[in-house]
VEXSENU-5082 format. One record per residue: residue number from 1; residue in three letters; x, y, z of N, C-alpha, C in turn. Coordinates in steps of 0.2 Angstrom, whole numbers. Layout:
N
    nr   rest    n.c1    n.c2    n.c3   ca.c1   ca.c2   ca.c3    c.c1    c.c2    c.c3
   NUM    ALA       X       Y       Z       X       Y       Z       X       Y       Z
...
//
This chain:
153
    nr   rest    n.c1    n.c2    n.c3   ca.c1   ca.c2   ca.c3    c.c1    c.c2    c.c3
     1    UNK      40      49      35      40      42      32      33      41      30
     2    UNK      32      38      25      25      36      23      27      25      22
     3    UNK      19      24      26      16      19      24      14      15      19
     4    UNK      16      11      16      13       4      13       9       1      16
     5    UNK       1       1      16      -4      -3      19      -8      -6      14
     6    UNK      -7     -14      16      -9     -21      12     -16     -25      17
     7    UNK     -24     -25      13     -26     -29      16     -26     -36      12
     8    UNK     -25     -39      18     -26     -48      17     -31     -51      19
     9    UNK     -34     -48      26     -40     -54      25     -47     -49      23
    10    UNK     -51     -56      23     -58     -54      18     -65     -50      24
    11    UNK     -70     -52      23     -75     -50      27     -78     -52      32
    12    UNK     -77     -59      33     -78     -64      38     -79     -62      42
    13    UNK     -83     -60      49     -81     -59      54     -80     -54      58
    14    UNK     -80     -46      56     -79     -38      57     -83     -35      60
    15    UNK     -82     -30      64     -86     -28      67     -88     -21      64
    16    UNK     -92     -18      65     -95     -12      61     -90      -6      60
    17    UNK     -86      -6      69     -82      -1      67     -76      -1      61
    18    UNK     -74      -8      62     -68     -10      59     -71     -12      51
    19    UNK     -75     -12      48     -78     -11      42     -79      -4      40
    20    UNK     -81       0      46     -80       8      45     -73      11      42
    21    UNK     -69      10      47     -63      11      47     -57       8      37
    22    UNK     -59       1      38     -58      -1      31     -60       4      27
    23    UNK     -67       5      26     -66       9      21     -65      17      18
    24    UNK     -63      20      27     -60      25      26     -54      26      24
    25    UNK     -50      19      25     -44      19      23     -45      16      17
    26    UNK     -49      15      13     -52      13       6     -48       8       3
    27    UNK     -50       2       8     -46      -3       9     -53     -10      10
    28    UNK     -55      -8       3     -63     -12       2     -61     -18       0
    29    UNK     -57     -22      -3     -56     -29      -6     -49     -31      -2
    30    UNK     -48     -38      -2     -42     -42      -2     -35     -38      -8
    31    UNK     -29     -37      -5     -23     -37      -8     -24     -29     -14
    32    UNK     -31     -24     -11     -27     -19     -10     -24     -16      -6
    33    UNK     -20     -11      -8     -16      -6      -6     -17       0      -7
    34    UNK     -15       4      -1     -13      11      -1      -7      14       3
    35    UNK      -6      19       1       1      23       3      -1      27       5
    36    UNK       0      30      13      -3      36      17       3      38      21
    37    UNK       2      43      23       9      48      27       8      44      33
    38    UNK      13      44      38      12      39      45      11      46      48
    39    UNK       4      47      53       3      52      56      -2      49      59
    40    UNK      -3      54      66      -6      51      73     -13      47      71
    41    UNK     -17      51      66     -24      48      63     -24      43      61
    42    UNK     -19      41      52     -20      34      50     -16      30      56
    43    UNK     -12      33      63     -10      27      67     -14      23      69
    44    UNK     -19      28      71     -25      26      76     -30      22      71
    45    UNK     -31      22      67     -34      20      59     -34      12      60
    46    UNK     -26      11      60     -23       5      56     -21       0      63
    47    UNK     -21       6      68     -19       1      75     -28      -3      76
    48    UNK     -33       3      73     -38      -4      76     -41      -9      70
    49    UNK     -40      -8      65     -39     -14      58     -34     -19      58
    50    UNK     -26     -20      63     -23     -23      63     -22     -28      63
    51    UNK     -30     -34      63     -32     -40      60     -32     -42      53
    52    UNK     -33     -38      51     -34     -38      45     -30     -34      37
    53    UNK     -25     -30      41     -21     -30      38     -13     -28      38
    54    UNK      -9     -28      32       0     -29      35       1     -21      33
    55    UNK       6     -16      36       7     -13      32      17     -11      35
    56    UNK      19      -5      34      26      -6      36      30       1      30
    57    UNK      35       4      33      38       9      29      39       6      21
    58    UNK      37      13      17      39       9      10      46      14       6
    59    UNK      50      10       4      57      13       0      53      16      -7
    60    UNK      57      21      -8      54      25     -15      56      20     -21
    61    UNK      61      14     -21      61      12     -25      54       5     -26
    62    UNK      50       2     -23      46      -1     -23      39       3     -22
    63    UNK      39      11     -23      34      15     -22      35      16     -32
    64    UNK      40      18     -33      41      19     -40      39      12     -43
    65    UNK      38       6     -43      38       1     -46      31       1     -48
    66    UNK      29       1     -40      21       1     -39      18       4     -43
    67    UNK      19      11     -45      17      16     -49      15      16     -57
    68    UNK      21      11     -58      24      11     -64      17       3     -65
    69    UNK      17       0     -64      16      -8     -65       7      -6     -63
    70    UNK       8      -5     -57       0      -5     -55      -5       3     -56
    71    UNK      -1       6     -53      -4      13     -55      -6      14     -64
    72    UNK      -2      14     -68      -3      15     -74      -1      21     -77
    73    UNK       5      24     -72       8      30     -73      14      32     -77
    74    UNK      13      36     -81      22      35     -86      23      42     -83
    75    UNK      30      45     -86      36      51     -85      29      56     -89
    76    UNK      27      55     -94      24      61     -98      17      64     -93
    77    UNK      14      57     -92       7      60     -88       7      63     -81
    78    UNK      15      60     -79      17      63     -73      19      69     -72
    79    UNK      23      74     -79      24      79     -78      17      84     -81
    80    UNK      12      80     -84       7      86     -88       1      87     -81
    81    UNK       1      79     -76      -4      82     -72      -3      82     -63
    82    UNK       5      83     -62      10      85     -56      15      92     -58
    83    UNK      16      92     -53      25      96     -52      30      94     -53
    84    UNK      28      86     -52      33      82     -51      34      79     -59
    85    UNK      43      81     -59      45      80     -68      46      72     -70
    86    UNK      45      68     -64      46      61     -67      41      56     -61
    87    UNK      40      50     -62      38      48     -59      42      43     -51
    88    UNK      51      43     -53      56      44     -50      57      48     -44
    89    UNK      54      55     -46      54      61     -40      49      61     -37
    90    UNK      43      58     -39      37      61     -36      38      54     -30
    91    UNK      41      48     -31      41      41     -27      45      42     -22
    92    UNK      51      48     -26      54      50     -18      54      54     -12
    93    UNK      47      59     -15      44      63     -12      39      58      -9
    94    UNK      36      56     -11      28      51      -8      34      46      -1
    95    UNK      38      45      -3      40      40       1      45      44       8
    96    UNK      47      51       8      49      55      12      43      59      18
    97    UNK      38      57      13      34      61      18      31      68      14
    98    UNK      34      70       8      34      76       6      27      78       2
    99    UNK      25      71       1      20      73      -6      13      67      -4
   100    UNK       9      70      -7       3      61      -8       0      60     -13
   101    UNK      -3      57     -13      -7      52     -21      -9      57     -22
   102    UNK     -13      63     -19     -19      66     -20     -15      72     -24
   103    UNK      -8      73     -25      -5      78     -29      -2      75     -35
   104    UNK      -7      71     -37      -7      69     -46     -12      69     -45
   105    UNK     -15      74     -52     -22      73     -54     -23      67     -56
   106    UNK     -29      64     -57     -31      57     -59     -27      53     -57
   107    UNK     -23      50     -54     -20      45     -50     -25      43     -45
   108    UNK     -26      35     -45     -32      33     -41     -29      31     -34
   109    UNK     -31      31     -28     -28      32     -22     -28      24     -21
   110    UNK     -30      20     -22     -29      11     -22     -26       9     -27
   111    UNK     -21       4     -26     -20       1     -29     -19      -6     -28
   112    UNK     -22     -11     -34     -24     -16     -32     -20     -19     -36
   113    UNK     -16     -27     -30     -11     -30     -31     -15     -35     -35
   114    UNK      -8     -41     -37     -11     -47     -37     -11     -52     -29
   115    UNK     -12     -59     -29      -8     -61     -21      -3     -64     -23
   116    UNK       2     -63     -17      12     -64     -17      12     -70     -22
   117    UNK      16     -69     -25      20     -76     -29      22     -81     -22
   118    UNK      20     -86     -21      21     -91     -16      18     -92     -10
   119    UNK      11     -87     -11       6     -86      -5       8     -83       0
   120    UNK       3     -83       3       4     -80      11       6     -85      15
   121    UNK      10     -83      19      12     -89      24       7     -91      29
   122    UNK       4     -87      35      -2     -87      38      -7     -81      41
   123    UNK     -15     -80      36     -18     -75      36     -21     -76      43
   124    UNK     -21     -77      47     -22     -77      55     -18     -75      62
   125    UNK     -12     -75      57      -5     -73      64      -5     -67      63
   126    UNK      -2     -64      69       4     -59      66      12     -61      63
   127    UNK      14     -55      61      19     -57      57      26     -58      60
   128    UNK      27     -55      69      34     -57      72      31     -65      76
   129    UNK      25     -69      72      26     -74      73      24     -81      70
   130    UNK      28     -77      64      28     -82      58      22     -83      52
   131    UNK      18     -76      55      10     -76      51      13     -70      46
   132    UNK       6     -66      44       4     -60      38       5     -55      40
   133    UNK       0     -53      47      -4     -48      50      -1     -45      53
   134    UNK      -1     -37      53       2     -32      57       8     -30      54
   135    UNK      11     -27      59      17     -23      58      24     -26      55
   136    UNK      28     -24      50      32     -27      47      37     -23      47
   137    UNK      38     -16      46      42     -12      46      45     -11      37
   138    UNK      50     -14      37      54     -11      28      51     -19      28
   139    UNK      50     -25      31      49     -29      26      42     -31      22
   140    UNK      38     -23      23      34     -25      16      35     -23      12
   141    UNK      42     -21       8      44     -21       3      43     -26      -3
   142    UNK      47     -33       2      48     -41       2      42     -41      -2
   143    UNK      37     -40       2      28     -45       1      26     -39      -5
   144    UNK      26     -33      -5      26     -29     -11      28     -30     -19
   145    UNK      34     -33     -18      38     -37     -23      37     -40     -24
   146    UNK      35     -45     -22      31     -52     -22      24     -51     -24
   147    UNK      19     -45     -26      13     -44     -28      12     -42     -34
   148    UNK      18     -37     -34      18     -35     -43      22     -39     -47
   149    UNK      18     -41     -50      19     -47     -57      21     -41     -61
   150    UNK      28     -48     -65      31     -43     -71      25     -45     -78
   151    UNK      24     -41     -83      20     -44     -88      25     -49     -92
   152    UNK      20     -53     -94      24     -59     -99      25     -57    -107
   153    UNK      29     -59    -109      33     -56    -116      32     -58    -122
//
């Protein structure tokens, strides 16, 4: 399975370790993102940042969005600088566990949202109580959704 991980809050307040740790997971500004395999190391990563941000499994169809809309990736660049023959396969790969950002050349490893259409509900709580923060499971697809803006026509 691989992770969706969203940071929400800002600087305020962190401890050295946990500013370390953010930027290991290159998770330097508000409302970005990255997509990392769930393994024992980023568990440990993201259990001690878990103030400061949401993350939770992500479906290949909301991995392919992302790619498309925020990434900057089409079908042509996917095949000349991957394996992967479309950008569809490579989402279904990244989201099984099989593949990572770092197997597209030039693909940048963050990807920077906009914030949800309708806000956050509260950057202080956790999220099994009625906040932002921590673990979500598949509903951060929902808040995903909610970040990538369609362009205007």
């Amino acid at each position: 399975m691989t992770w969706a991980i969203v940071r929400i809050r800002g600087k305020v307040r962190r401890s050295a370790a946990v500013t370390d740790t953010l930027r290991m997971l290159r998770l330097t500004r508000q409302n970005h993102c990255v997509i990392v395999p769930e393994t024992p190391a980023y568990a440990g990563m993201v259990r001690k940042v878990k103030d400061f941000i949401t993350w939770g499994e992500v479906t290949p169809e909301i991995v392919a969005k992302l790619l498309l809309k925020r990434g900057g990736l089409t079908d042509a660049a996917m095949k000349e600088n991957s394996r992967f023959k479309s950008v569809w396969d490579f989402s279904q790969a990244l989201a099984k566990g099989e593949a990572t950002v770092a197997d597209v050349k030039g693909l940048r490893p963050v990807l920077r949202l906009h914030p949800p259409r309708g806000g956050f509900v509260a950057t202080k709580r956790p999220f099994r109580d009625r906040g932002d923060l921590g673990y979500r499971g598949k509903d951060i697809n929902a808040l995903l959704e909610k970040m990538i803006f369609e362009e205007a026509a």
